[in-house]
C-alpha positions in Angstrom: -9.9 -14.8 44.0 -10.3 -17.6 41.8 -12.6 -15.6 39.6 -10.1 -13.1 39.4 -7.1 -15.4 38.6 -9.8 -16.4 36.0 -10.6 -13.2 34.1 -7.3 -12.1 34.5 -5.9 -15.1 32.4 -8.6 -14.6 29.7 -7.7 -11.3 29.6 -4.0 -12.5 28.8 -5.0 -15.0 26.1 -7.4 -11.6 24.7 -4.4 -9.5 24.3 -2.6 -12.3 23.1 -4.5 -13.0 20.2 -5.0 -9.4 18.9 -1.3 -8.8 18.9 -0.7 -11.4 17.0 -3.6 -10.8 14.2 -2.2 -6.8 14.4 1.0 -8.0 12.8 1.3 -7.0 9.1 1.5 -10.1 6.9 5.0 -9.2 5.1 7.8 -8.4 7.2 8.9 -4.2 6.1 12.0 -4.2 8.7 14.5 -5.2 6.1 12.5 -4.0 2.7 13.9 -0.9 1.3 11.9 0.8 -2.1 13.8 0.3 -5.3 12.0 3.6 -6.5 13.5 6.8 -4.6 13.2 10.3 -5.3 13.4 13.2 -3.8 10.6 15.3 -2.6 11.2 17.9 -5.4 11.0 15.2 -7.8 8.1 13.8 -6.8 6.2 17.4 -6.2 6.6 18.2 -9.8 5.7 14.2 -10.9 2.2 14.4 -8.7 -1.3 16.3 -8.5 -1.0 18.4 -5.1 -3.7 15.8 -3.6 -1.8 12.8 -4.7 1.7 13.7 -3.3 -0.3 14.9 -0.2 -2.0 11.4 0.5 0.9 9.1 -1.2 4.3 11.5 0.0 2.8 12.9 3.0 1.4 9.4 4.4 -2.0 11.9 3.6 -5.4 11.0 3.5 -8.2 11.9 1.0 -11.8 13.0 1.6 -14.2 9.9 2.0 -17.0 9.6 -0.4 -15.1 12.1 -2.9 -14.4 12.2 -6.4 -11.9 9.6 -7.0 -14.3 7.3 -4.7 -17.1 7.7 -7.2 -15.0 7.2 -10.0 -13.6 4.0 -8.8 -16.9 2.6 -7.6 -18.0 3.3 -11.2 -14.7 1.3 -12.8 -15.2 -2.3 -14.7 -12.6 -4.7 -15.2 -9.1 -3.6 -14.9 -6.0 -3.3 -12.9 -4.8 -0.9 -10.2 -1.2 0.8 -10.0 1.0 3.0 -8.2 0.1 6.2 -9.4 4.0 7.0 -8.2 5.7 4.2 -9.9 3.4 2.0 -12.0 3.4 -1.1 -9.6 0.7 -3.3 -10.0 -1.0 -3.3 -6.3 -4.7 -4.7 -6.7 -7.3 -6.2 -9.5 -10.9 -5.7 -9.8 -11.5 -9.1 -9.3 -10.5 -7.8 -5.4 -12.8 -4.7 -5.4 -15.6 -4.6 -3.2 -18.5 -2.3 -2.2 -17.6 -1.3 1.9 -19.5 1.8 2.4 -16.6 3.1 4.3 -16.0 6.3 1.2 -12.5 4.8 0.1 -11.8 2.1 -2.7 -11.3 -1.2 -0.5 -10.3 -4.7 -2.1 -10.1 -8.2 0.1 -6.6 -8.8 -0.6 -3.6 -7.2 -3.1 -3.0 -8.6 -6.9 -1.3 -11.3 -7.7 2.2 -9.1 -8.2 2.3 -8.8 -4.6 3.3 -5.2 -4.8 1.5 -4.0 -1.5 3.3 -4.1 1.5 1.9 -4.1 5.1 3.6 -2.2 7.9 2.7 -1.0 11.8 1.3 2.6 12.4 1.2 3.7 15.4 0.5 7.4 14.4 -2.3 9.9 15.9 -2.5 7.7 18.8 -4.0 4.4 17.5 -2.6 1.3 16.0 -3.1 0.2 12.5 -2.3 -1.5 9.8 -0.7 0.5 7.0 -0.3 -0.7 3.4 2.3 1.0 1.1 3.9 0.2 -2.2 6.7 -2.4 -2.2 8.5 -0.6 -5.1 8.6 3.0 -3.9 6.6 3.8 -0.6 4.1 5.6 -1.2 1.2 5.9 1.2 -1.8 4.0 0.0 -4.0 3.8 2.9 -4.7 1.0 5.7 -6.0 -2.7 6.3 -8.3 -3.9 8.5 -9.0 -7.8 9.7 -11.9 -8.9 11.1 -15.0 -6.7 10.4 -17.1 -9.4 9.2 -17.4 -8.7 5.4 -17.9 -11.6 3.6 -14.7 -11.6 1.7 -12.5 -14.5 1.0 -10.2 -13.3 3.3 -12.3 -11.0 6.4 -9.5 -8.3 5.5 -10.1 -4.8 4.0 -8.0 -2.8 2.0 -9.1 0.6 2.7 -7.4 2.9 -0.1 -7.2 6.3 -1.2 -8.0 6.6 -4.8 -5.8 9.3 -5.8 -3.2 6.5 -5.1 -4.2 4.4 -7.4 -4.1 4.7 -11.1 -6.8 2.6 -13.0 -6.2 0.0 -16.5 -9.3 -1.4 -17.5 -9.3 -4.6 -18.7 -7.2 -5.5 -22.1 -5.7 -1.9 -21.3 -1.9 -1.3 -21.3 -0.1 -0.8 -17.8 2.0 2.3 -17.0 5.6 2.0 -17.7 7.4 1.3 -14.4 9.3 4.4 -12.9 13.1 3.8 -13.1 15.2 2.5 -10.6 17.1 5.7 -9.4 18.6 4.5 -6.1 21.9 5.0 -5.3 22.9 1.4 -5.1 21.6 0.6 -8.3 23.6 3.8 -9.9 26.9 2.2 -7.6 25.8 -0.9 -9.8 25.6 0.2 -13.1 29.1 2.4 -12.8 30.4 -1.1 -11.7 29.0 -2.7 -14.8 29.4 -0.1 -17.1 33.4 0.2 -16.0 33.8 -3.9 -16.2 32.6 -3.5 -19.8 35.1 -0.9 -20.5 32.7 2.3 -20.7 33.1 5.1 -17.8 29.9 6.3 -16.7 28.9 9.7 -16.8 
């Protein structure tokens, strides 16, 4: 009995601690994207593989095309290829072997958010732009690379669009949300102009 009392408790502390390191490290419940379109909009703005994998919460083929290319890649930056967010650096990147782009941790910018998925019947991590939610692909804690952090962000390429170093960043989609179009009738009608 006391054996059983026992394994039953470390069992308890077990689940415990995994559901506390399966919570994503930036709280999604209240965030809402600045960037939103509509599907239409973002069909004719996107390759039929990247609204797939970034609309469609897709994924791409491991060990494809976009893989190669980013395993080939210097110095740079990565963005949203949706909206131009800065998400990850180079100095990030690392060699997995898992077929996707993975980084230890986001950029600086902080433009990656983390939120539960609980789709096809397993629990994950999934990481999505801040700005305009678009599917990037999923983190993982814990698998023993040796990474400042033990975390890897495992990333579909055709997500990501690629600066190198001393490059210039993608202009930033616009804000088209319907609050910030209530806003800019408010500000446009205190200055004495009516919006169109």
């Amino acid at each position: 009995m006391k054996l059983h009392l026992t394994l039953l408790s470390t069992l308890a502390i077990a689940f415990c601690i995994v559901q506390a390191e399966d919570k994503p490290k930036t709280d999604s419940k209240s965030m809402k994207p600045e960037v939103v379109r509509s599907t239409t909009e973002w069909e004719k703005m996107l390759t039929p593989e990247q609204f797939a994998v970034t609309r469609m919460r897709g994924t791409e083929r491991a060990n494809g095309a976009a893989y190669h290319e980013f395993e080939a890649q210097g110095e740079g930056t990565y963005y949203c290829v949706c909206c131009g967010a800065e998400l990850f650096t180079s100095k990030e990147k690392f060699h997995s072997g898992c077929g996707w782009p993975s980084f230890y941790d986001s950029s600086k910018a902080k433009g990656v958010l983390e939120k539960v998925d609980n789709s096809h019947g397993m629990h994950r991590i999934e990481t999505v732009c801040k700005r305009c939610d678009a599917h990037l692909g999923h983190v993982f804690e814990g698998e023993g690379f040796k990474t400042p952090t033990d975390r890897r962000f495992c990333i579909n390429g055709v997500a990501l669009k690629f600066v190198p170093k001393g490059g210039e960043a993608p202009k930033l989609l616009e804000v088209n949300s319907s609050a910030v179009q209530e806003k800019k009738g408010e500000v446009a009608k205190e200055g004495g102009v009516e919006k169109k």
